[in-house]
Structure formats: C-alpha cells, structure tokens
N, C-alpha and C positions, 0 to 999 in steps of 0.2 A: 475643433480639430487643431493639435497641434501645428505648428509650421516648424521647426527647430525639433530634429531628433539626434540624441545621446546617442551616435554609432562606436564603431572602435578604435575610430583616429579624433574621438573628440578628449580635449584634457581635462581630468578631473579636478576641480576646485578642492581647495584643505579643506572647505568645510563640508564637501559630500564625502571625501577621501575619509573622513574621522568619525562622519556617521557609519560610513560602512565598516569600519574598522573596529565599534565599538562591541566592546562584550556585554553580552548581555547575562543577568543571572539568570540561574536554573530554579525553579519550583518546582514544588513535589506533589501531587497529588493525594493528598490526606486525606480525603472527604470521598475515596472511591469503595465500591464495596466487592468485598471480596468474595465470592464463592468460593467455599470450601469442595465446591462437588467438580475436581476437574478430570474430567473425561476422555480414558487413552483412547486411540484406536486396537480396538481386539481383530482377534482371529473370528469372529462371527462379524465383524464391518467389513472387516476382507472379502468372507464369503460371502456377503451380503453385495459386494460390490461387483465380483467377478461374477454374480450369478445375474445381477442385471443387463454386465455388456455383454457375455453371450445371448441373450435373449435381442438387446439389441441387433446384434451382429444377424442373427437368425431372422429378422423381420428384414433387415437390408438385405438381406440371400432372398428373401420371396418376394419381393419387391422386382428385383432383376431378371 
C-alpha cells in the first residue's frame, strides 16, 4: 500500500511533466477485415421494434 499520494497540490517533476506531455504516434490498423455487408436500419426493424414494445407494454397493463 502506498503511503505518499499524487493529490492536486502535489508538484510535478520535468520528468513526469514530459512523460505526460509526450506525443505519441498514431497506427493504423491494416490487418482488420472488412465486411462488405453493412446493414441499415429499414422500415421492417422499425416495425419489428414498435411491434415488440407494444406487446411489452400490454403485459405490463395485465400485470396491474
């Protein structure tokens, strides 16, 4: 267990000030695979969606 904690009246040293300062590069992810099959939301997900929460809604009604 620590004893000494980093609050926000504690001073930063230059060498943790330039770790955190430092940039880092960017990579790309080359090796990822693509699907070409991208999938909207249609007008039958809609209806497919509103047709489940009334149903829900209708079990919470006979419930009470």
């Amino acid at each position: 267990m620590k004893s000494e904690a980093m609050g926000v009246g504690t001073p930063l040293s230059k060498k943790d000030l330039k770790e955190l300062l430092q940039e880092t590069k960017e990579t790309l992810a080359v090796d990822v695979k693509f699907d070409g099959n991208n999938r909207t939301f249609s007008h039958l997900d809609l209806w497919n969606l509103q047709k489940r929460q009334k149903s829900a809604s209708g079990m919470r009604r006979k419930l009470m």
